[in-house]
MOPAC internal coordinates of N, CA, C and O (Angstrom, degrees):
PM7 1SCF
backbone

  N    0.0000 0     0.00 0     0.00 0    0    0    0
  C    1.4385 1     0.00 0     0.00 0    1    0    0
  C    1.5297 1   110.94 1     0.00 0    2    1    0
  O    1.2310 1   119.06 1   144.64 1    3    2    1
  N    1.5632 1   119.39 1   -35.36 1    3    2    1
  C    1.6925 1   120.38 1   179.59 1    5    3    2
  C    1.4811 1    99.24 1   -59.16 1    6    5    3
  O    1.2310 1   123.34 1   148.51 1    7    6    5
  N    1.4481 1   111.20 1   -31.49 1    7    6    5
  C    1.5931 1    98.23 1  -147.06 1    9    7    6
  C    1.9592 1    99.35 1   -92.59 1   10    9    7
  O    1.2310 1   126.48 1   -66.57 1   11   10    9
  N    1.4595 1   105.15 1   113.43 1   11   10    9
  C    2.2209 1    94.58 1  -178.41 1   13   11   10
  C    1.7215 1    81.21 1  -104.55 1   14   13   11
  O    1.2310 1   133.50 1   -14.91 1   15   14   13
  N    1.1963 1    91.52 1   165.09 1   15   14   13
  C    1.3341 1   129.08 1  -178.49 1   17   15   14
  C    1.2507 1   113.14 1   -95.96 1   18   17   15
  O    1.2310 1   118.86 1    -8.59 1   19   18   17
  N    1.8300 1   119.79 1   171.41 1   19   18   17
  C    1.5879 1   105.16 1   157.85 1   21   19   18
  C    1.2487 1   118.68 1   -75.99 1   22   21   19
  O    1.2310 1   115.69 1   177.50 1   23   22   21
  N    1.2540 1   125.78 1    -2.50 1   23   22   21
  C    1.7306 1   112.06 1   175.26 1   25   23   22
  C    1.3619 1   110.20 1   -91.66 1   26   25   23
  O    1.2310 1   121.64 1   153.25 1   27   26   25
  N    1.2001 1   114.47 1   -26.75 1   27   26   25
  C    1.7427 1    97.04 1   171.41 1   29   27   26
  C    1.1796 1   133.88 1   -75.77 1   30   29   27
  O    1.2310 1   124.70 1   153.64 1   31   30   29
  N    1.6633 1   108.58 1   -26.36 1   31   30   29
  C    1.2433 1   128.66 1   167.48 1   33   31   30
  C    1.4634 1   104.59 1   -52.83 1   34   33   31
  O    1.2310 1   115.71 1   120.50 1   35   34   33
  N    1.5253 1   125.75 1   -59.50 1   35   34   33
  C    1.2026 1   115.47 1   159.93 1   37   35   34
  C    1.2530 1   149.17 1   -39.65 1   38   37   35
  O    1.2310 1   115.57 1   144.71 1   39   38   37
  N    1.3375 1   126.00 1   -35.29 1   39   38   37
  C    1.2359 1   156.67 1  -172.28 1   41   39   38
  C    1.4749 1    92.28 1   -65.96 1   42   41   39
  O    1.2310 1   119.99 1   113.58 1   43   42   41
  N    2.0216 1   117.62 1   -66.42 1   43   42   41
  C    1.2452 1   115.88 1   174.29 1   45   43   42
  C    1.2205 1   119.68 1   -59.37 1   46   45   43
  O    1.2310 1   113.79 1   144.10 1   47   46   45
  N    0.8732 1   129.35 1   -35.90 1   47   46   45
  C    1.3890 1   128.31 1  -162.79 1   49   47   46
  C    1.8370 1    99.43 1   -83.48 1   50   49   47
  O    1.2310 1   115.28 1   153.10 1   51   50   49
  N    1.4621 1   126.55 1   -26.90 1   51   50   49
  C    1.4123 1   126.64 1   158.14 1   53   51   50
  C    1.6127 1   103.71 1   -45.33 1   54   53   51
  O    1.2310 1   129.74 1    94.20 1   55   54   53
  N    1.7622 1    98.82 1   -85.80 1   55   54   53
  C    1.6321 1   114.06 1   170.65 1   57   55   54
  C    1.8500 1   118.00 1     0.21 1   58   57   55
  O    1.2310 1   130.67 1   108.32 1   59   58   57
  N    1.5574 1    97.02 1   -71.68 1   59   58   57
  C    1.3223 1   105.04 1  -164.43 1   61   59   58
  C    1.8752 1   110.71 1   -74.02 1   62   61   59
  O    1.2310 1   122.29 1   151.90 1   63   62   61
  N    1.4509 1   113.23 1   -28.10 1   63   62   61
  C    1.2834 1    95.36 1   149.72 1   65   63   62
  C    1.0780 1   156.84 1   -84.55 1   66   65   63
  O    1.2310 1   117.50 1   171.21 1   67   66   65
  N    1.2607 1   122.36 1    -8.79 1   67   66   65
  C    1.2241 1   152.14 1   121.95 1   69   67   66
  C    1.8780 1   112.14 1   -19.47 1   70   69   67
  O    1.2310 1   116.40 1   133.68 1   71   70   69
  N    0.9264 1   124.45 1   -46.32 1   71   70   69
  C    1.4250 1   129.72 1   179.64 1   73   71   70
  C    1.3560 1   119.12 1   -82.80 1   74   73   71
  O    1.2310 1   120.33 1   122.54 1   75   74   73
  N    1.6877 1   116.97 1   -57.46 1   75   74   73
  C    0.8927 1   117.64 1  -174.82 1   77   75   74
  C    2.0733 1   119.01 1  -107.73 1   78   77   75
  O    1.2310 1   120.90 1   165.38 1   79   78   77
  N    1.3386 1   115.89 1   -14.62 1   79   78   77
  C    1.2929 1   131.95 1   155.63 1   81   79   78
  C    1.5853 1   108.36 1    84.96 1   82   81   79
  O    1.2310 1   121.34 1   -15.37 1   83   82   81
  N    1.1683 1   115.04 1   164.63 1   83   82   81
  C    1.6605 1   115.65 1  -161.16 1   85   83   82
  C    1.0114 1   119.67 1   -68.45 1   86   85   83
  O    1.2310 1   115.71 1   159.22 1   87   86   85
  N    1.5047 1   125.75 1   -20.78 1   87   86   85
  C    1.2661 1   123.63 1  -169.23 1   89   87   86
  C    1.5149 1   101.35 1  -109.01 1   90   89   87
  O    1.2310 1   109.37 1   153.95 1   91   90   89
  N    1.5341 1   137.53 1   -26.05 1   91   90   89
  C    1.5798 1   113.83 1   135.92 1   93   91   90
  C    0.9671 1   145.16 1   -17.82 1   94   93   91
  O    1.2310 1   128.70 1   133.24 1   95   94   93
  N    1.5952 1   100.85 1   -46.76 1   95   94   93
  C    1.5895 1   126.05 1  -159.35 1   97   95   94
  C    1.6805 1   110.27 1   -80.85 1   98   97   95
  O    1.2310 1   132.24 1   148.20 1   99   98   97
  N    1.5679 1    93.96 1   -31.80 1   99   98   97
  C    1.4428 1    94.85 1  -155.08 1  101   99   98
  C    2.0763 1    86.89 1   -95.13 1  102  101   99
  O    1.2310 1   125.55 1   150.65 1  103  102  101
  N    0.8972 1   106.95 1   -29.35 1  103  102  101
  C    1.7340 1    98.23 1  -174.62 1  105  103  102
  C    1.5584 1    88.13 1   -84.77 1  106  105  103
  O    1.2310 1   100.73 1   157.26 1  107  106  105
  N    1.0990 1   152.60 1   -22.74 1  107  106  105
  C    1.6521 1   138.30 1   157.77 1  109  107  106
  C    1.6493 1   103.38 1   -47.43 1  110  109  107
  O    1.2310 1   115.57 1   132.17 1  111  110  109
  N    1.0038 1   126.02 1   -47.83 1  111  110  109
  C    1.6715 1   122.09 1  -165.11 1  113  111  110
  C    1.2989 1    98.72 1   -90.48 1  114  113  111
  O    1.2310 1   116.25 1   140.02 1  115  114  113
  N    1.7379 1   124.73 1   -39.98 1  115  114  113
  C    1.6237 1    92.81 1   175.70 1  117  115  114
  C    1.5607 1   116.07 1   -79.99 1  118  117  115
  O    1.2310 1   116.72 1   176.40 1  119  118  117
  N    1.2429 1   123.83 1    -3.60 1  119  118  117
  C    1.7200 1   118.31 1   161.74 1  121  119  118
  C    1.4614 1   115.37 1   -79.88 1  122  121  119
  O    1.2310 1   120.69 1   157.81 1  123  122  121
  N    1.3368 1   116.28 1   -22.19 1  123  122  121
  C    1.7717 1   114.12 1   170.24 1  125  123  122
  C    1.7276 1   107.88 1   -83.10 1  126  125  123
  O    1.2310 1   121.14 1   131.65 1  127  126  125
  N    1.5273 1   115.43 1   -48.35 1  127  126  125
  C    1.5940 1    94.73 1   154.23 1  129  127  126
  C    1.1240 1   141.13 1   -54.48 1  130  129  127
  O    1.2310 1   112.59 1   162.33 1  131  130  129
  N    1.5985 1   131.59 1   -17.67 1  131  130  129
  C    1.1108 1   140.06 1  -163.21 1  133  131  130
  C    1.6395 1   106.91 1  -106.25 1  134  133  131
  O    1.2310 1   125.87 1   168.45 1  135  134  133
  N    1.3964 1   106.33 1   -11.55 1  135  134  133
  C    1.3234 1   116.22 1   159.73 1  137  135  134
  C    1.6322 1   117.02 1   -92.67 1  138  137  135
  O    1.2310 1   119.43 1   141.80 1  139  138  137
  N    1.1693 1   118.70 1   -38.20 1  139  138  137
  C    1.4251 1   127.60 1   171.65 1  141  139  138
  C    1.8166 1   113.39 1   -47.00 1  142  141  139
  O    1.2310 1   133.87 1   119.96 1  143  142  141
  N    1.7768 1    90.80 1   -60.04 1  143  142  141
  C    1.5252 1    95.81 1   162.85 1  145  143  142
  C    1.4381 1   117.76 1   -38.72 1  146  145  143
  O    1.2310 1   116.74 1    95.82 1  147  146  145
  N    1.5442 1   123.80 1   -84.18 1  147  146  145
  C    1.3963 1   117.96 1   175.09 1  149  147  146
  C    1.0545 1   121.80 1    -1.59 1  150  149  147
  O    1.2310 1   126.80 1    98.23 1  151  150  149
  N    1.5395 1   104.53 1   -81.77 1  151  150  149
  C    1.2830 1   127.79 1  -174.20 1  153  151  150
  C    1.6913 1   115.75 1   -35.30 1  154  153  151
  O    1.2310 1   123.45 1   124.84 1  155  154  153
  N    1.2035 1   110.99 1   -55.16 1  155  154  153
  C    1.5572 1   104.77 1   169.03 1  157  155  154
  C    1.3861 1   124.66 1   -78.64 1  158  157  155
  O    1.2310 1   118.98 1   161.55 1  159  158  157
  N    1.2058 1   119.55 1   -18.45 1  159  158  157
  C    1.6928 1   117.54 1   157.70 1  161  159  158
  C    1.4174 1   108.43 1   -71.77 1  162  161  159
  O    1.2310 1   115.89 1  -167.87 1  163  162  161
  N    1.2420 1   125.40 1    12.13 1  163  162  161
  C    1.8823 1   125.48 1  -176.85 1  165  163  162
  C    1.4712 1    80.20 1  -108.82 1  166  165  163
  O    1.2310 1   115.51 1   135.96 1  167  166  165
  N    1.1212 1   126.13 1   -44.04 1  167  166  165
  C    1.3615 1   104.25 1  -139.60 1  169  167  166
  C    2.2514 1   102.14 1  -105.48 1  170  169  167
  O    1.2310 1   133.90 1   164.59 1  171  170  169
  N    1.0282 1    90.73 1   -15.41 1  171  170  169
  C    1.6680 1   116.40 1   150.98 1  173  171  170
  C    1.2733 1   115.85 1   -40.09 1  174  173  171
  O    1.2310 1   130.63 1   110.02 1  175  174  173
  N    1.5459 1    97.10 1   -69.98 1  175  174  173
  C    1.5202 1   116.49 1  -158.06 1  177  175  174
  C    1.7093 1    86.49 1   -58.77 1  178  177  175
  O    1.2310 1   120.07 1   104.85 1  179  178  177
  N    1.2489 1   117.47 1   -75.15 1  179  178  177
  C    1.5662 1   145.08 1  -169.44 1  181  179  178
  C    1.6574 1    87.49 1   -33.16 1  182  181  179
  O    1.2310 1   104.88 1    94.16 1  183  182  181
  N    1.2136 1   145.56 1   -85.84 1  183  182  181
  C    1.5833 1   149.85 1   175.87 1  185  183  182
  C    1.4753 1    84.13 1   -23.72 1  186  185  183
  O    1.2310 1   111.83 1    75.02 1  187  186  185
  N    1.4056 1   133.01 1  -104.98 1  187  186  185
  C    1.5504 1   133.77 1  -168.45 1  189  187  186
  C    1.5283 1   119.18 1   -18.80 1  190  189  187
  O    1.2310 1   117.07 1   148.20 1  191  190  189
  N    1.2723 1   123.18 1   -31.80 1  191  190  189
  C    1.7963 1   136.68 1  -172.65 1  193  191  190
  C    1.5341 1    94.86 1   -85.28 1  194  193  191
  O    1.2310 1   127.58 1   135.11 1  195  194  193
  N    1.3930 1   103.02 1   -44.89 1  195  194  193
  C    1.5849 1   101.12 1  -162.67 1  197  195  194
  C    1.9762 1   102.29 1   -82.34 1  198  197  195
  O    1.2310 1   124.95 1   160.67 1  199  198  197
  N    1.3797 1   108.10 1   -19.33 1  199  198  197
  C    1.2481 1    92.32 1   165.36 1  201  199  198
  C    1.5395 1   136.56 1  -111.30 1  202  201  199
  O    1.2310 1   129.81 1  -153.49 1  203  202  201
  N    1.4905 1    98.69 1    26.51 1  203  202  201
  C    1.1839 1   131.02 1   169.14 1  205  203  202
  C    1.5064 1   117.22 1   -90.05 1  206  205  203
  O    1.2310 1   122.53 1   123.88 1  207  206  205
  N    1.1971 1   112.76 1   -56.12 1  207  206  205
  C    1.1549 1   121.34 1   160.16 1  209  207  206
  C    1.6028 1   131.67 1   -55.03 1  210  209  207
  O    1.2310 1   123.49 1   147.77 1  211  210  209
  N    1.5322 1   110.92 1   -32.23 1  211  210  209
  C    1.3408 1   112.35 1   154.64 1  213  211  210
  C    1.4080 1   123.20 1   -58.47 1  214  213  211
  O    1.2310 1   118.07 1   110.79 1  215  214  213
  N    1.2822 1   121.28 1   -69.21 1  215  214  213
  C    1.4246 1   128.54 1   159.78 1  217  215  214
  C    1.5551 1   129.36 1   -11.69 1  218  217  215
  O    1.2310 1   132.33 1   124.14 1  219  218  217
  N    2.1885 1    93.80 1   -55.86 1  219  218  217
  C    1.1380 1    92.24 1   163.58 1  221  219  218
  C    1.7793 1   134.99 1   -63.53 1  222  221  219
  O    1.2310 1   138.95 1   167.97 1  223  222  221
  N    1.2281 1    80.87 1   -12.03 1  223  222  221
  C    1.9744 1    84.11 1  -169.60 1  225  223  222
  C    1.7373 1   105.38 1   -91.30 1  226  225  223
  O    1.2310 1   137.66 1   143.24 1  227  226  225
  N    0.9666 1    83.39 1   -36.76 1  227  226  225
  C    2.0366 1    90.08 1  -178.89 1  229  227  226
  C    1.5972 1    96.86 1   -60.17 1  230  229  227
  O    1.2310 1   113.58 1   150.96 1  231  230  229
  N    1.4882 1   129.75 1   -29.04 1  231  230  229
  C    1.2378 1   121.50 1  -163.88 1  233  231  230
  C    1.8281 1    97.35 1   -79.44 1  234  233  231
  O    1.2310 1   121.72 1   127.39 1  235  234  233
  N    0.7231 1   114.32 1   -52.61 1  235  234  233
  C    1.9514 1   131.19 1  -173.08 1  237  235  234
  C    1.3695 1   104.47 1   -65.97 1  238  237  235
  O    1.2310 1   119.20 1   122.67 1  239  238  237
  N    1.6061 1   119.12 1   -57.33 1  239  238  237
  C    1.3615 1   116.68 1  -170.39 1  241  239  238
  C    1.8868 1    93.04 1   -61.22 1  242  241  239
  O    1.2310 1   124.90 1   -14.63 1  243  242  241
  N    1.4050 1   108.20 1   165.37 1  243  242  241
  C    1.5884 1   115.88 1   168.49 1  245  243  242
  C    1.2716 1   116.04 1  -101.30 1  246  245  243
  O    1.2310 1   102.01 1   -52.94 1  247  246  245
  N    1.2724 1   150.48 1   127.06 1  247  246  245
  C    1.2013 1   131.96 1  -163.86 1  249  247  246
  C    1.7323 1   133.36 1   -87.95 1  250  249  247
  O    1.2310 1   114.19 1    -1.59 1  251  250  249
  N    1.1260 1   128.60 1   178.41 1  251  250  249
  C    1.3464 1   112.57 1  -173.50 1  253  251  250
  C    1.5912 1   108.26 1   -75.47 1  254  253  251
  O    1.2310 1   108.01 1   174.84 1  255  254  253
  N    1.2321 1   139.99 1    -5.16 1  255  254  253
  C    1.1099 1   151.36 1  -150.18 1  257  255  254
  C    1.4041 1    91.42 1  -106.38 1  258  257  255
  O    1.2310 1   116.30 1   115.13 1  259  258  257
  N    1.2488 1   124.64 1   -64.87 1  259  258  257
  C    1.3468 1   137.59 1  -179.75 1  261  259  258
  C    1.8341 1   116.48 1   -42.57 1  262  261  259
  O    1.2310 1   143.45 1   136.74 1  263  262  261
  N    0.9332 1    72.05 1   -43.26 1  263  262  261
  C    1.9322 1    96.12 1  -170.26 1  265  263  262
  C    1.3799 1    99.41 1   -78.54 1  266  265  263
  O    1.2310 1   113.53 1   134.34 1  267  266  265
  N    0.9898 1   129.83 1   -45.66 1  267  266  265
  C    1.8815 1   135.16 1  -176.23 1  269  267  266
  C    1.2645 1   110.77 1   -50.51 1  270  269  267
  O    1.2310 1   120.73 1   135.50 1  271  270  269
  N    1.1112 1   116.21 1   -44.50 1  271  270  269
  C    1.6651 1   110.43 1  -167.96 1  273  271  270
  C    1.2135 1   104.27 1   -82.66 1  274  273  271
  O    1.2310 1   114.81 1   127.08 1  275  274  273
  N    1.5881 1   127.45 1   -52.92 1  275  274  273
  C    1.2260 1   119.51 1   159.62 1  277  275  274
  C    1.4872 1   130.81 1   -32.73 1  278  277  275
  O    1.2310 1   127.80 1   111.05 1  279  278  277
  N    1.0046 1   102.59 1   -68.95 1  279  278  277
  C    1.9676 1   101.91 1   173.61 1  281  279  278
  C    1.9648 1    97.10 1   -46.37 1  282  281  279
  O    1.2310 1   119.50 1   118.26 1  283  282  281
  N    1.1291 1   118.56 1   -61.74 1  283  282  281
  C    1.5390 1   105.30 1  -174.05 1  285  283  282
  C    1.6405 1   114.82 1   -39.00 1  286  285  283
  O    1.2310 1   112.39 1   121.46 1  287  286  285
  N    1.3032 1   131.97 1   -58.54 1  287  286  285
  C    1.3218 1   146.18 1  -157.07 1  289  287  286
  C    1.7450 1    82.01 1   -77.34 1  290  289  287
  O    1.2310 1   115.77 1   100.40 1  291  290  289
  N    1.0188 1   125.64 1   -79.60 1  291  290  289
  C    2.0278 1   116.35 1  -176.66 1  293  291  290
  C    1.5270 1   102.18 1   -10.79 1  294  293  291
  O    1.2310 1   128.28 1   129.44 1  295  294  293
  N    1.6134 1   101.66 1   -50.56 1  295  294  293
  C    1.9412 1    94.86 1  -159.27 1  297  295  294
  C    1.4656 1    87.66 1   -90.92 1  298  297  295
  O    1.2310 1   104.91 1   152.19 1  299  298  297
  N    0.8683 1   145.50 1   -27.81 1  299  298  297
  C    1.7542 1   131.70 1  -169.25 1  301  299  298
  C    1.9521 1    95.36 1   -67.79 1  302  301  299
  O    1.2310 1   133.19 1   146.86 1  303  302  301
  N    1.3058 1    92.12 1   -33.14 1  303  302  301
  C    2.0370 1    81.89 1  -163.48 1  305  303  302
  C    1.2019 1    86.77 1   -88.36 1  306  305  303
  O    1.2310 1    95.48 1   168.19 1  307  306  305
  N    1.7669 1   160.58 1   -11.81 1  307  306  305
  C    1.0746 1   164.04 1   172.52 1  309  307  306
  C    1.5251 1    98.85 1   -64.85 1  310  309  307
  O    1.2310 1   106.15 1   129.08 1  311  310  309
  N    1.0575 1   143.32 1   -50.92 1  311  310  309
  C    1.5566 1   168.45 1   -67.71 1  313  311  310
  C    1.6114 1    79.94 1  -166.78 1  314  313  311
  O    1.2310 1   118.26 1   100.98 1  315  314  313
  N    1.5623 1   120.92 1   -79.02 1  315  314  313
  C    1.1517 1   108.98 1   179.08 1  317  315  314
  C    1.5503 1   133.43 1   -49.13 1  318  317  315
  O    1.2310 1   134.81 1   134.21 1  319  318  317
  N    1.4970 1    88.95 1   -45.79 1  319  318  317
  C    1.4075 1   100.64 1   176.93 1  321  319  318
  C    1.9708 1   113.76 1   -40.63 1  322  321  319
  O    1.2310 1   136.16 1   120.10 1  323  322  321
  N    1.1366 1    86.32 1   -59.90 1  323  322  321
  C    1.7767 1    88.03 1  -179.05 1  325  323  322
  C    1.5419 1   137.73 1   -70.67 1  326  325  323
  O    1.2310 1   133.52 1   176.07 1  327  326  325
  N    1.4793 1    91.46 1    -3.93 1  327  326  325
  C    1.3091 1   112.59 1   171.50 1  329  327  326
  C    1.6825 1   113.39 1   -75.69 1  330  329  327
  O    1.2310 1   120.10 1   180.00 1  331  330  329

């Protein structure tokens, strides 16, 4: 039963035009593409915000790289100091 063939596939695909007719058919698929579209310009947009917003934070936050050398040189001149 999982497995259809090309004739049944055909058969339905006769069937269903037959029922509902070409020009149903065809403004059903350009409103399910035209929703499909959306859908990936939503989810586009959303990737672009979210890596905007990263960007933005890496710029403000200071990084661990930044901060390392500093903390090293504090304890080296600390280091001297007590020497």
């Amino acid at each position: 039963m999982g497995n259809m063939g090309i004739w049944q596939l055909l058969i339905i695909a006769v069937i269903v035009i037959l029922l509902f007719g070409t020009k149903k058919l065809r403004s059903l698929g350009g409103d399910l593409g035209g929703a499909v579209k959306g859908f990936k310009n939503a989810m586009s947009s959303e990737e672009e915000k979210k890596a905007l917003e990263e960007t933005a934070a890496e710029k403000t936050a200071p990084s661990v790289e930044k901060t390392a050398p500093n903390a090293e040189k504090k304890t080296e001149s600390k280091d001297k100091e007590q020497v």
